[in-house]
CHARMM-style PDB file with segment names, atoms N, HN, CA, C and O in Angstrom:
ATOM      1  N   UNK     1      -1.677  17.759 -44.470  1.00  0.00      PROA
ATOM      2  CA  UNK     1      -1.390  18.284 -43.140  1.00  0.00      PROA
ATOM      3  C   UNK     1       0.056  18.774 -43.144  1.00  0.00      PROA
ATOM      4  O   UNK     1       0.977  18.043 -43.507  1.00  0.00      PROA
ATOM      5  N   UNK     2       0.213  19.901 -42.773  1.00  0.00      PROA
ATOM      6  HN  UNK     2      -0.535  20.495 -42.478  1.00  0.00      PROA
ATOM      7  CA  UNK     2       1.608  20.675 -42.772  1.00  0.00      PROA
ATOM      8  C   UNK     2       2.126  20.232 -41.382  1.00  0.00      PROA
ATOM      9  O   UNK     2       1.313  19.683 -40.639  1.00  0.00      PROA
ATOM     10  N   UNK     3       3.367  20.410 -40.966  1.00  0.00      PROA
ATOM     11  HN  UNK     3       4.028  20.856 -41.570  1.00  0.00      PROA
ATOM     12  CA  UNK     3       4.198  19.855 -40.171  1.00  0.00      PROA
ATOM     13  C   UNK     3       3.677  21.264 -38.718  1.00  0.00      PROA
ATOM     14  O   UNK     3       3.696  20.876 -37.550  1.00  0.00      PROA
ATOM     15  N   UNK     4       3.374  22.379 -38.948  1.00  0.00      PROA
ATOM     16  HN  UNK     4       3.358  22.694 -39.897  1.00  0.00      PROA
ATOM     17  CA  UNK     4       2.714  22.678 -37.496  1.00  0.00      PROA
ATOM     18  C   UNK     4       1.775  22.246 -37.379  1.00  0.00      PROA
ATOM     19  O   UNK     4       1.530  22.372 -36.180  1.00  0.00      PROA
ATOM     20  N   UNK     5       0.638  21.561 -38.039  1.00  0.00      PROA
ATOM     21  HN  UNK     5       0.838  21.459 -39.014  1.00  0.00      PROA
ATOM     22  CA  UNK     5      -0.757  21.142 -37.624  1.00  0.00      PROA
ATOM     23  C   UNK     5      -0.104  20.087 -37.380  1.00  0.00      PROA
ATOM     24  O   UNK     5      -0.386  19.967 -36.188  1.00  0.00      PROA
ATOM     25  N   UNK     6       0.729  19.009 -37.674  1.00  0.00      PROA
ATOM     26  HN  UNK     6       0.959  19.106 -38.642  1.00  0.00      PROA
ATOM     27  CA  UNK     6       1.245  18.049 -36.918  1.00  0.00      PROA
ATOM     28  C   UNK     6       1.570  18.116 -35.959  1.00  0.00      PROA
ATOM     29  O   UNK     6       1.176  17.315 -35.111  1.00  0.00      PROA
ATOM     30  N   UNK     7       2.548  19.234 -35.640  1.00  0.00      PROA
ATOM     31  HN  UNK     7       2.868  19.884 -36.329  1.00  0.00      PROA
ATOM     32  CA  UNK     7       3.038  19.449 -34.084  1.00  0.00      PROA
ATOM     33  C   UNK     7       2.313  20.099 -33.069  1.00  0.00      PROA
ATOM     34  O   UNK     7       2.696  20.335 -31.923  1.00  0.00      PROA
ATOM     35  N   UNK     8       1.083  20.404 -33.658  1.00  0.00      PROA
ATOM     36  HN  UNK     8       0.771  20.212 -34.589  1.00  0.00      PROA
ATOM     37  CA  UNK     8      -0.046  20.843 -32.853  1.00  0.00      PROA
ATOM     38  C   UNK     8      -0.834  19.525 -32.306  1.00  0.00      PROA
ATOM     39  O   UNK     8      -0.935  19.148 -31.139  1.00  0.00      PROA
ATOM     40  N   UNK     9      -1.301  19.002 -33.356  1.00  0.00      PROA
ATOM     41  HN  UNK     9      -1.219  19.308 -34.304  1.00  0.00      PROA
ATOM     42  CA  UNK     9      -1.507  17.718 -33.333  1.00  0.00      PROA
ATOM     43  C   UNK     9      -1.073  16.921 -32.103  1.00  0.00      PROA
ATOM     44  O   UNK     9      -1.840  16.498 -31.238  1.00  0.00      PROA
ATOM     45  N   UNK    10       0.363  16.759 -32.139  1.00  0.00      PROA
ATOM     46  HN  UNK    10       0.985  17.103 -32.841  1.00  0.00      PROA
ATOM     47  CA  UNK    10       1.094  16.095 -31.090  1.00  0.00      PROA
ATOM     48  C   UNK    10       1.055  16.496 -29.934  1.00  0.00      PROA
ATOM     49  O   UNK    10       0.816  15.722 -29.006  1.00  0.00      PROA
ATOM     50  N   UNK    11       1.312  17.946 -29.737  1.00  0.00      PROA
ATOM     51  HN  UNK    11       1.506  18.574 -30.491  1.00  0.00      PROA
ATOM     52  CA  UNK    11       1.453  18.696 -28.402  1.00  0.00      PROA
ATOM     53  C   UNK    11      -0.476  18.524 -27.523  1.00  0.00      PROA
ATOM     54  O   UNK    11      -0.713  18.690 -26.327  1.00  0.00      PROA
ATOM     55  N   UNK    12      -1.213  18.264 -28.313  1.00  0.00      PROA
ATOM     56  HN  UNK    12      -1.020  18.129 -29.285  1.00  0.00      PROA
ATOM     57  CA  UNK    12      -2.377  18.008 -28.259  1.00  0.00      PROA
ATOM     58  C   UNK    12      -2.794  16.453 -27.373  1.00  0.00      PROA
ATOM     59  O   UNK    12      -3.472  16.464 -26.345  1.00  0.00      PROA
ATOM     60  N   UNK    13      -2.388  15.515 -27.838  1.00  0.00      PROA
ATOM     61  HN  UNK    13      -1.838  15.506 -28.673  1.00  0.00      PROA
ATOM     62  CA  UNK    13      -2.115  14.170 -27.994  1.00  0.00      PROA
ATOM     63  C   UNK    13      -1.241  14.263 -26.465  1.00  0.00      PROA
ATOM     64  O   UNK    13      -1.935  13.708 -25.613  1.00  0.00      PROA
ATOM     65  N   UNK    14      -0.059  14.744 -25.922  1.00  0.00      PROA
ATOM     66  HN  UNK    14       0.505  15.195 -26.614  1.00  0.00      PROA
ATOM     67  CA  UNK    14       0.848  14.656 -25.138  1.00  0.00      PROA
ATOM     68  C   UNK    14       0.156  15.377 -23.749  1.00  0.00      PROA
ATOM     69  O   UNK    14       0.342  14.861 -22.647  1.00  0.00      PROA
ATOM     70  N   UNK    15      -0.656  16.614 -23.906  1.00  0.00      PROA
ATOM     71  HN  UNK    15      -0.807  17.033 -24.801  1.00  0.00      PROA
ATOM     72  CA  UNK    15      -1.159  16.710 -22.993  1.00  0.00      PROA
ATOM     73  C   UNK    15      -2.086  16.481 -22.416  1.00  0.00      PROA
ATOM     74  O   UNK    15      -2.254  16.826 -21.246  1.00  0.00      PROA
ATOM     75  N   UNK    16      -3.322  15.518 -23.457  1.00  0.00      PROA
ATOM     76  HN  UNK    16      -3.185  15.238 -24.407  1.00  0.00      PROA
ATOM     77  CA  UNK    16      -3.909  14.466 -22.913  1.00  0.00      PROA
ATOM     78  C   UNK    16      -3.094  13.345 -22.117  1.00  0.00      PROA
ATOM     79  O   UNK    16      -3.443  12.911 -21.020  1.00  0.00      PROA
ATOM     80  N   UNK    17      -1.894  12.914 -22.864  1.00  0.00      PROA
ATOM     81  HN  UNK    17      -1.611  13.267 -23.755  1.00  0.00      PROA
ATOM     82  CA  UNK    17      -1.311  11.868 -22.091  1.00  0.00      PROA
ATOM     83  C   UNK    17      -0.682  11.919 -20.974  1.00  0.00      PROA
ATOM     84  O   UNK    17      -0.350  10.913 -20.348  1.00  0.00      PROA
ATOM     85  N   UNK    18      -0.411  13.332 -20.542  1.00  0.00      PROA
ATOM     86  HN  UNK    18      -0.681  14.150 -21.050  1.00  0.00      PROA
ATOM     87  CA  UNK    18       0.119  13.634 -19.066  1.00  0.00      PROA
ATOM     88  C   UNK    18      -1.124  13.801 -18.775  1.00  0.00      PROA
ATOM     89  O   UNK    18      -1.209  12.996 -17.847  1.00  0.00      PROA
ATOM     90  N   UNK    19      -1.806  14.099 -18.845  1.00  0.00      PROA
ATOM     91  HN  UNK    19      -1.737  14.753 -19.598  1.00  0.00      PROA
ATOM     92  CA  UNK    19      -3.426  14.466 -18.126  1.00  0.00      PROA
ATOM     93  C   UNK    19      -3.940  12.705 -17.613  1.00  0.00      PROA
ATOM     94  O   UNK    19      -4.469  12.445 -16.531  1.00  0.00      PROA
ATOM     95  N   UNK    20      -3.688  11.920 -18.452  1.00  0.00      PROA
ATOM     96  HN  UNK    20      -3.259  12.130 -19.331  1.00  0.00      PROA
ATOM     97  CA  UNK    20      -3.972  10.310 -18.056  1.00  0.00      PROA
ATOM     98  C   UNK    20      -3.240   9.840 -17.230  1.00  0.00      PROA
ATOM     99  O   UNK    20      -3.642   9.033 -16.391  1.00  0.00      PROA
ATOM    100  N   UNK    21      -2.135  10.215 -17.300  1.00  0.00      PROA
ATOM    101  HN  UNK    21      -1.808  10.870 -17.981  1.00  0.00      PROA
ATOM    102  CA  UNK    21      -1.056   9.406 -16.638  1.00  0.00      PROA
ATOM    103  C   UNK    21      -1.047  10.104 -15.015  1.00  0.00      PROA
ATOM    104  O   UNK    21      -0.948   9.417 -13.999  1.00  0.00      PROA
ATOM    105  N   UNK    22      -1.172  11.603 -15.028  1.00  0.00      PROA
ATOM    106  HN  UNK    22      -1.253  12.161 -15.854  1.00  0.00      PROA
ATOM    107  CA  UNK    22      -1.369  11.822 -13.817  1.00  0.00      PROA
ATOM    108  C   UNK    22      -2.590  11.862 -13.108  1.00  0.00      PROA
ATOM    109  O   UNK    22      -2.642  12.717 -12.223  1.00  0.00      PROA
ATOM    110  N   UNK    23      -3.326  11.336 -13.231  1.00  0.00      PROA
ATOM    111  HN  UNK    23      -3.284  10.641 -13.949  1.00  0.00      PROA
ATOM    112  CA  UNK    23      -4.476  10.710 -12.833  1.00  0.00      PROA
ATOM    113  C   UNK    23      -4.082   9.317 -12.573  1.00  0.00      PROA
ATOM    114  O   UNK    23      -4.335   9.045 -11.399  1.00  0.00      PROA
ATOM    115  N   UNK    24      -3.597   8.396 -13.167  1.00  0.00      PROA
ATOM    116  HN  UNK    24      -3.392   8.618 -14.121  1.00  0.00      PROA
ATOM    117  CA  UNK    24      -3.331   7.444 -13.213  1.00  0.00      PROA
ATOM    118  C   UNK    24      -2.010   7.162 -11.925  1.00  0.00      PROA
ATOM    119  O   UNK    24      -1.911   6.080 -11.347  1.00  0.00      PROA
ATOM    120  N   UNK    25      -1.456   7.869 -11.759  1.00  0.00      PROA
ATOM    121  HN  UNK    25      -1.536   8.749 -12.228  1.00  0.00      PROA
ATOM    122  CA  UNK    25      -0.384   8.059 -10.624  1.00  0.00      PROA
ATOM    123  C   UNK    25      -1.087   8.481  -9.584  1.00  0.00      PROA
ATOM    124  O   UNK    25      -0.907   8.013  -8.460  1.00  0.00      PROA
ATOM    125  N   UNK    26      -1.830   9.269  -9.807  1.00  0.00      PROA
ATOM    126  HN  UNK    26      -1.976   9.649 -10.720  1.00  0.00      PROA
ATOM    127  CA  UNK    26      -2.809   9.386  -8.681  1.00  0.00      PROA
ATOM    128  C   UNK    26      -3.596   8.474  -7.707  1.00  0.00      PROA
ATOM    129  O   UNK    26      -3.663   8.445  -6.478  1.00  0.00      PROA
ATOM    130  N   UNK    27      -4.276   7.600  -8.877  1.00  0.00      PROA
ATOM    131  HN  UNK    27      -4.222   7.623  -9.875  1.00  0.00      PROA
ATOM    132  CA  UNK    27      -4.921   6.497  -8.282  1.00  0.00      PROA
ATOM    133  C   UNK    27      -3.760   5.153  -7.589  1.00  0.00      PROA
ATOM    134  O   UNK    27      -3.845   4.402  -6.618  1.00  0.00      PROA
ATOM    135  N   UNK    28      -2.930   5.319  -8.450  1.00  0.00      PROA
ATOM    136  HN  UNK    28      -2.862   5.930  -9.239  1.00  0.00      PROA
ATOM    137  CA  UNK    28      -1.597   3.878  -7.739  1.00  0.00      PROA
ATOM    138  C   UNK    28      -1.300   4.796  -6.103  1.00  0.00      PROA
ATOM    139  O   UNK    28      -1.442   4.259  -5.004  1.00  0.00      PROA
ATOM    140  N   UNK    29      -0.997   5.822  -6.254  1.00  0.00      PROA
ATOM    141  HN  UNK    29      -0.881   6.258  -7.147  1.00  0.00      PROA
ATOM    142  CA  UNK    29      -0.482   6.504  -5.108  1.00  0.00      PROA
ATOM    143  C   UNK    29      -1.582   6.104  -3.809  1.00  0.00      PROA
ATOM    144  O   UNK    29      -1.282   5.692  -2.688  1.00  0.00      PROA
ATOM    145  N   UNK    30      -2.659   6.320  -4.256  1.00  0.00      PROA
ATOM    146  HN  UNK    30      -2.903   6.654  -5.167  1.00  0.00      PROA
ATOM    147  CA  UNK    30      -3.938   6.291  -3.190  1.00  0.00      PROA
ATOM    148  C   UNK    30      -3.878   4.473  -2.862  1.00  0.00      PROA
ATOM    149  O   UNK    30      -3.428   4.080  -1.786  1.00  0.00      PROA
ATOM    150  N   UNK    31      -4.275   3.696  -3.695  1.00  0.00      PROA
ATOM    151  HN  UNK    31      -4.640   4.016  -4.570  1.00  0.00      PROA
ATOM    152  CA  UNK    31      -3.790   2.443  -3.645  1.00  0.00      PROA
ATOM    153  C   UNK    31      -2.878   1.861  -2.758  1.00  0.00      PROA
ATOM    154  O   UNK    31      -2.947   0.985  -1.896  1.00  0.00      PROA
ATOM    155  N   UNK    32      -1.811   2.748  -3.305  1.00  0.00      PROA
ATOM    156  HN  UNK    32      -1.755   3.460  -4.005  1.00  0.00      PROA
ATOM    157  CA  UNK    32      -0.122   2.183  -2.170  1.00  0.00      PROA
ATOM    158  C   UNK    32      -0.776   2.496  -0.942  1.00  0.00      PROA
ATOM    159  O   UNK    32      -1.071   1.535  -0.231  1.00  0.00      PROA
ATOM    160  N   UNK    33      -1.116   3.856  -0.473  1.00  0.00      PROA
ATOM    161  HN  UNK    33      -0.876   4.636  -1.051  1.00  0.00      PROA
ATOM    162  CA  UNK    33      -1.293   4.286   0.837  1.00  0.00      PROA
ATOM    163  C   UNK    33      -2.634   3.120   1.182  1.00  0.00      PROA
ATOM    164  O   UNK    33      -2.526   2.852   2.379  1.00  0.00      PROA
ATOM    165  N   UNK    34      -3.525   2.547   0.735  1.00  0.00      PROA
ATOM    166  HN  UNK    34      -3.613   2.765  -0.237  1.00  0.00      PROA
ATOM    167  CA  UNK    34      -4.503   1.487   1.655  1.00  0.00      PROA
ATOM    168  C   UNK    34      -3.737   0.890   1.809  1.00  0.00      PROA
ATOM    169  O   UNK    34      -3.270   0.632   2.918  1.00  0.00      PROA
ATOM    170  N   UNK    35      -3.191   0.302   0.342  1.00  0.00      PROA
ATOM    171  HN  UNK    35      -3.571   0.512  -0.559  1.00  0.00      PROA
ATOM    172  CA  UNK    35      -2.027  -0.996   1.176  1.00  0.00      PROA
ATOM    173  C   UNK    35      -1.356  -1.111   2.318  1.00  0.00      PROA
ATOM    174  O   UNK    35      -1.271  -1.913   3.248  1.00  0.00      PROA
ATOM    175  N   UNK    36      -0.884  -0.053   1.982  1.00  0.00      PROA
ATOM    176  HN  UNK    36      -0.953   0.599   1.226  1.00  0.00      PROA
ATOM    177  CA  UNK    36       0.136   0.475   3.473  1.00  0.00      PROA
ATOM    178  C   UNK    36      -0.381   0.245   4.626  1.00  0.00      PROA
ATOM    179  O   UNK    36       0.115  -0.463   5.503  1.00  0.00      PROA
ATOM    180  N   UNK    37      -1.889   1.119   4.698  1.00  0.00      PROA
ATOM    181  HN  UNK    37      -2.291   1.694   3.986  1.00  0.00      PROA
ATOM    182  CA  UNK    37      -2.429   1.041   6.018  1.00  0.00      PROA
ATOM    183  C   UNK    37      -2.963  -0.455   6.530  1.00  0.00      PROA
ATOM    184  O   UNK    37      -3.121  -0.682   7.729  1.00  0.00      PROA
ATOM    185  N   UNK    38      -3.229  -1.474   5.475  1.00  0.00      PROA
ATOM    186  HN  UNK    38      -3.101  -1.290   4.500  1.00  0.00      PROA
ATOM    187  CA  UNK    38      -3.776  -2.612   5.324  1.00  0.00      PROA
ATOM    188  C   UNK    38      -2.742  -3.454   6.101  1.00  0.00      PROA
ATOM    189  O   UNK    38      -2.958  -4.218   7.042  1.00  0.00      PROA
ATOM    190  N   UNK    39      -1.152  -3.041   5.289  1.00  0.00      PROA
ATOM    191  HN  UNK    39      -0.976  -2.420   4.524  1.00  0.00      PROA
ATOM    192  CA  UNK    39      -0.191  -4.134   5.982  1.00  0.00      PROA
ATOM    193  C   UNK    39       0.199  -3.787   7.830  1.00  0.00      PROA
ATOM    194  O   UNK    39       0.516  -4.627   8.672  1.00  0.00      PROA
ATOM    195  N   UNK    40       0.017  -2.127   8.042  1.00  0.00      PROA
ATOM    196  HN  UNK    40      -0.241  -1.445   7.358  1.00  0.00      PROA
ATOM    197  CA  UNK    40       0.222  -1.934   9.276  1.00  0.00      PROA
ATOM    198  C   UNK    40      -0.905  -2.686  10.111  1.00  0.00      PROA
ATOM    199  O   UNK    40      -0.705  -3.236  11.194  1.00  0.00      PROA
ATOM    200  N   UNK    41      -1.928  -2.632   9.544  1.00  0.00      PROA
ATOM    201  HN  UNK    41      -2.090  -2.185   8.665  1.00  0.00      PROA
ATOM    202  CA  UNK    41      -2.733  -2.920  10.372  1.00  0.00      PROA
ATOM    203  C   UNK    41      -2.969  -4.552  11.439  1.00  0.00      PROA
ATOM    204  O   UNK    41      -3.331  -4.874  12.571  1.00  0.00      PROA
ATOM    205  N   UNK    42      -2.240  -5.496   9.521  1.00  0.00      PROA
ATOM    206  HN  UNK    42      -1.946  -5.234   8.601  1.00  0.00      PROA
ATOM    207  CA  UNK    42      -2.207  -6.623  10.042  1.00  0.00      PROA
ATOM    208  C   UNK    42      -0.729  -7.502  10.491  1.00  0.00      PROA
ATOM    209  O   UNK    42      -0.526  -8.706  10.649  1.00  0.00      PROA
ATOM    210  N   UNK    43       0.199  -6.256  10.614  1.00  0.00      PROA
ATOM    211  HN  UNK    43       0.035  -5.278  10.486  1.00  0.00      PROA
ATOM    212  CA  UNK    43       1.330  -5.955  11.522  1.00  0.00      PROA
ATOM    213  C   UNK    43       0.981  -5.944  12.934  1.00  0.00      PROA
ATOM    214  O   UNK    43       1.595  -6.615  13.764  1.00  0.00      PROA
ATOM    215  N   UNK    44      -0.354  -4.915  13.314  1.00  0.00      PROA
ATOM    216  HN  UNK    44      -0.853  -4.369  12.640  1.00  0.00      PROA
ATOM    217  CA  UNK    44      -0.469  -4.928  14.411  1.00  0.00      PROA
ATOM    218  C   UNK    44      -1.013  -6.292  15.366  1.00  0.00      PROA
ATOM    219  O   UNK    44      -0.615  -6.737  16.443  1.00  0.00      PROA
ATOM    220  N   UNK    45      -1.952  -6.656  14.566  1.00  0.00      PROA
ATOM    221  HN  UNK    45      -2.275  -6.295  13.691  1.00  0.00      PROA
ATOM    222  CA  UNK    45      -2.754  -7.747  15.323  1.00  0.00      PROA
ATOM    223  C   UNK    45      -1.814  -8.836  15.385  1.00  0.00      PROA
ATOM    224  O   UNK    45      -1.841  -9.413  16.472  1.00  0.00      PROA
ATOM    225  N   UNK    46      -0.828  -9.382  14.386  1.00  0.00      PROA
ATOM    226  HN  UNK    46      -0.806  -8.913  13.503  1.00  0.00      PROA
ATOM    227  CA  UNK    46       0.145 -10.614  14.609  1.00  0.00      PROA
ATOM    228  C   UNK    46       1.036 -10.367  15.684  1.00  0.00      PROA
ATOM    229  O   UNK    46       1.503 -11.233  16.424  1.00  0.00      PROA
ATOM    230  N   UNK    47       1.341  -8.644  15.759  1.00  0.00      PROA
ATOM    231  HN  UNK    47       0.962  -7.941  15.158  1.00  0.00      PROA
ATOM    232  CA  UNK    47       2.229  -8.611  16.709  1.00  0.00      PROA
ATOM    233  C   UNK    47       1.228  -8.939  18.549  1.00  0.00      PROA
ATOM    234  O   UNK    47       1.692  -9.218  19.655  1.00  0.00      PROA
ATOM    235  N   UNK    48       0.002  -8.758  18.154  1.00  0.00      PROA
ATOM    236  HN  UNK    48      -0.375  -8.532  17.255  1.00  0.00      PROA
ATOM    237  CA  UNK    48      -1.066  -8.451  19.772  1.00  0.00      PROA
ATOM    238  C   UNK    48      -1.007 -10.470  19.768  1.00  0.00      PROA
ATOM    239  O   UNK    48      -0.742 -11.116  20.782  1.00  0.00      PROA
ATOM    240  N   UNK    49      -1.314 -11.088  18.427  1.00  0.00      PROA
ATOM    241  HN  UNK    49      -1.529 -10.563  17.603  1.00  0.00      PROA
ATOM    242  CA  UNK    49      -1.108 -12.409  18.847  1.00  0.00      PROA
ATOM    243  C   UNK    49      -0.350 -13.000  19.189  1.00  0.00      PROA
ATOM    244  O   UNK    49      -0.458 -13.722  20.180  1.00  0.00      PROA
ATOM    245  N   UNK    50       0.921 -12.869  18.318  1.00  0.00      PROA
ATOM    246  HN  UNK    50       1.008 -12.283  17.513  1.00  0.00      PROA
ATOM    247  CA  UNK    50       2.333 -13.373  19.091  1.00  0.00      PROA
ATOM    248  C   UNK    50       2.520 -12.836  20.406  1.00  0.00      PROA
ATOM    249  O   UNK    50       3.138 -13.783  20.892  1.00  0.00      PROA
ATOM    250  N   UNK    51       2.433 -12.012  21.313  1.00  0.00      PROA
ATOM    251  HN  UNK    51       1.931 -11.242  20.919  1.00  0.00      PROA
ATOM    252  CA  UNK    51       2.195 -11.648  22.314  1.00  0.00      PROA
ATOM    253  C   UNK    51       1.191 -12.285  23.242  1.00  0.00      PROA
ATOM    254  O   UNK    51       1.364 -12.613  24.416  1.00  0.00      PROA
ATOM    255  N   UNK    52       0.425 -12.366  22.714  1.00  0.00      PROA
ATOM    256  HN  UNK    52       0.284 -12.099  21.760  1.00  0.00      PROA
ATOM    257  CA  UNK    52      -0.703 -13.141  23.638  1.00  0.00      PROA
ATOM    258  C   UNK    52      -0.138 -14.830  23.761  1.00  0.00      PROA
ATOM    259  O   UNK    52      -0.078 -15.397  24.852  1.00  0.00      PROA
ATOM    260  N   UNK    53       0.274 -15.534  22.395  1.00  0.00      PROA
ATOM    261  HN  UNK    53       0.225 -15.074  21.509  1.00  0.00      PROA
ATOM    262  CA  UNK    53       0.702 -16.628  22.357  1.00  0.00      PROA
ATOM    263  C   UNK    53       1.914 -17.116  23.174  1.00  0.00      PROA
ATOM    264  O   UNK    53       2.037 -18.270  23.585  1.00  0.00      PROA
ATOM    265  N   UNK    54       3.052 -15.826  23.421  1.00  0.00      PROA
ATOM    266  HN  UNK    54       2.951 -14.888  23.087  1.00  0.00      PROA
ATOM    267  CA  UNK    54       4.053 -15.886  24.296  1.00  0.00      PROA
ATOM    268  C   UNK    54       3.777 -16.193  25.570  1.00  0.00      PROA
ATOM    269  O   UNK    54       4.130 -17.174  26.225  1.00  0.00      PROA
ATOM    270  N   UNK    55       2.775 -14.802  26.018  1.00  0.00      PROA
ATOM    271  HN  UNK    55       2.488 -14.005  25.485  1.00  0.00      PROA
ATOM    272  CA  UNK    55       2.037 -14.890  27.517  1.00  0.00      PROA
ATOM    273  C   UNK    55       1.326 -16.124  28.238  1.00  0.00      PROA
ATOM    274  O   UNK    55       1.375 -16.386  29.440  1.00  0.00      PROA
ATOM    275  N   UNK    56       0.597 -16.884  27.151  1.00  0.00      PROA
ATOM    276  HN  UNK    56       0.557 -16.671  26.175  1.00  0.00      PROA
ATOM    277  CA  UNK    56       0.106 -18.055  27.598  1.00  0.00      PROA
ATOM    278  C   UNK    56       0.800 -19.431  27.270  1.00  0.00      PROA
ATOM    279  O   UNK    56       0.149 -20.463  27.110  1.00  0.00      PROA
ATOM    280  N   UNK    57       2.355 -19.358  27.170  1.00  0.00      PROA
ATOM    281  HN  UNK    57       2.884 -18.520  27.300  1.00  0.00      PROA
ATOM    282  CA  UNK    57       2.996 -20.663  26.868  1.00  0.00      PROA
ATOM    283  C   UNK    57       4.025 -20.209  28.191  1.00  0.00      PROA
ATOM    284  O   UNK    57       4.697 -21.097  28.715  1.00  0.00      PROA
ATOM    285  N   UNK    58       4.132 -18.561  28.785  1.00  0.00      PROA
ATOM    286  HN  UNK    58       3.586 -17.839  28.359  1.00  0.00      PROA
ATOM    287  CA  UNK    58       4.823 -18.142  29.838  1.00  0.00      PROA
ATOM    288  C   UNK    58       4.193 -19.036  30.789  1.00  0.00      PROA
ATOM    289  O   UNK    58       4.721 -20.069  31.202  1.00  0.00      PROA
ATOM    290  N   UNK    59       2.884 -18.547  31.171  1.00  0.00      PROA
ATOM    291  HN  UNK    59       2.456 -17.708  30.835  1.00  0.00      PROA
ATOM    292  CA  UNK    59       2.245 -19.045  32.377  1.00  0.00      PROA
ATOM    293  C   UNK    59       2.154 -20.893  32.215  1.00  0.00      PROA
ATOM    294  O   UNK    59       2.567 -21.671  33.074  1.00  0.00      PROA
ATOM    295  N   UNK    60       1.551 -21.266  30.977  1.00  0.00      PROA
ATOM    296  HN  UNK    60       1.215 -20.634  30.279  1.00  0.00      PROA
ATOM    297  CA  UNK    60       2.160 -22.465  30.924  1.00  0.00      PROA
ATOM    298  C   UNK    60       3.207 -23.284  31.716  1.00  0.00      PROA
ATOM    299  O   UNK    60       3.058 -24.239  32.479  1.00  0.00      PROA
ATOM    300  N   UNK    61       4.350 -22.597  31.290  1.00  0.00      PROA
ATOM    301  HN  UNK    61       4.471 -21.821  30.671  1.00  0.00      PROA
ATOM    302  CA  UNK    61       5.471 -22.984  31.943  1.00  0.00      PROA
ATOM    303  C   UNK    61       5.340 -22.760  32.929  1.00  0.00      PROA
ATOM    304  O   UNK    61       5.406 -23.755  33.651  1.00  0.00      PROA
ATOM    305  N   UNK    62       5.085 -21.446  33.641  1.00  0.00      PROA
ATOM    306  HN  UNK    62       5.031 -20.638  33.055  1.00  0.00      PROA
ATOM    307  CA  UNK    62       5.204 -20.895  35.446  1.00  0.00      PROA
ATOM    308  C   UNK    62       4.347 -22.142  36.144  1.00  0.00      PROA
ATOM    309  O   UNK    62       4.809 -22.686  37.148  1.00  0.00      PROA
ATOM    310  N   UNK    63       2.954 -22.616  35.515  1.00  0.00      PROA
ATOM    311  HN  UNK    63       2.579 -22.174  34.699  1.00  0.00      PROA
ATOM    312  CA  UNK    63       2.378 -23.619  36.067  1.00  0.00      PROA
ATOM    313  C   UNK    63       2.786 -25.213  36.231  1.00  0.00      PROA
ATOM    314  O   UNK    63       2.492 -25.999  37.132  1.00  0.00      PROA
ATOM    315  N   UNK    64       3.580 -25.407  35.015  1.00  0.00      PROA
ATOM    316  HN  UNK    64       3.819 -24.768  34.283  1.00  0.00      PROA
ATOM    317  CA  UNK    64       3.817 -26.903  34.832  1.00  0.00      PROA
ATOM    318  C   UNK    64       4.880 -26.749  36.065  1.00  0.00      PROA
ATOM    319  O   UNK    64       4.712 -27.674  36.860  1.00  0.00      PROA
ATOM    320  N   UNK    65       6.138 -25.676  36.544  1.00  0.00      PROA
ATOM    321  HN  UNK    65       6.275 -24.924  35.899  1.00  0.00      PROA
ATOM    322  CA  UNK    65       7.190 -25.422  37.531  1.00  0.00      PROA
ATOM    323  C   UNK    65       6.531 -25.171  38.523  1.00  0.00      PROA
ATOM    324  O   UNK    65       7.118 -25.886  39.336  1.00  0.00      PROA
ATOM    325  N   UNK    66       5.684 -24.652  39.114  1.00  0.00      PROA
ATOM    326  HN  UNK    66       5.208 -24.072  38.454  1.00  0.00      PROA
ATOM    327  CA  UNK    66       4.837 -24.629  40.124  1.00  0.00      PROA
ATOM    328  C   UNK    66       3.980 -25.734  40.634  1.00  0.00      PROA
ATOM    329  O   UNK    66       3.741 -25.700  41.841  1.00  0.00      PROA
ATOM    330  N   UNK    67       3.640 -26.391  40.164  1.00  0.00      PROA
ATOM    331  HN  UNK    67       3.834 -26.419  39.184  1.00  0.00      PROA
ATOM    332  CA  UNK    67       2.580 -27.361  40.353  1.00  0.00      PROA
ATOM    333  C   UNK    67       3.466 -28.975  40.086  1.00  0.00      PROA
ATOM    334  OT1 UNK    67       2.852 -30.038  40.173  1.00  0.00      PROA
TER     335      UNK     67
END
């Protein structure tokens, strides 16, 4: 094998390996973004519970001072 069929060879080899890899970045990218939407999501509901949990230790109190 002469040194251009080698470097053919290689250049061969390399653009399979960007061809994998960006596919492969592809799929992490798509990944990150569920995550993402996964952590907003359960951002939202802790924030609707802590809220709810506030509201009913409020009235709590308004009642134990009232009564």
């Amino acid at each position: 094998m002469d040194l251009n069929e080698r470097v053919r060879d290689i250049e061969i080899e390399m653009a399979q390996h960007d061809a994998q890899c960006e596919e492969r970045w592809k799929t992490t990218f798509n990944r990150l973004m569920d995550i993402e939407d996964s952590i907003k999501s359960m951002e939202s509901r802790l924030l609707v519970g802590a809220g709810s949990v506030i509201l009913f230790l409020a009235g709590v109190i308004v009642t134990l001072l009232m009564g």
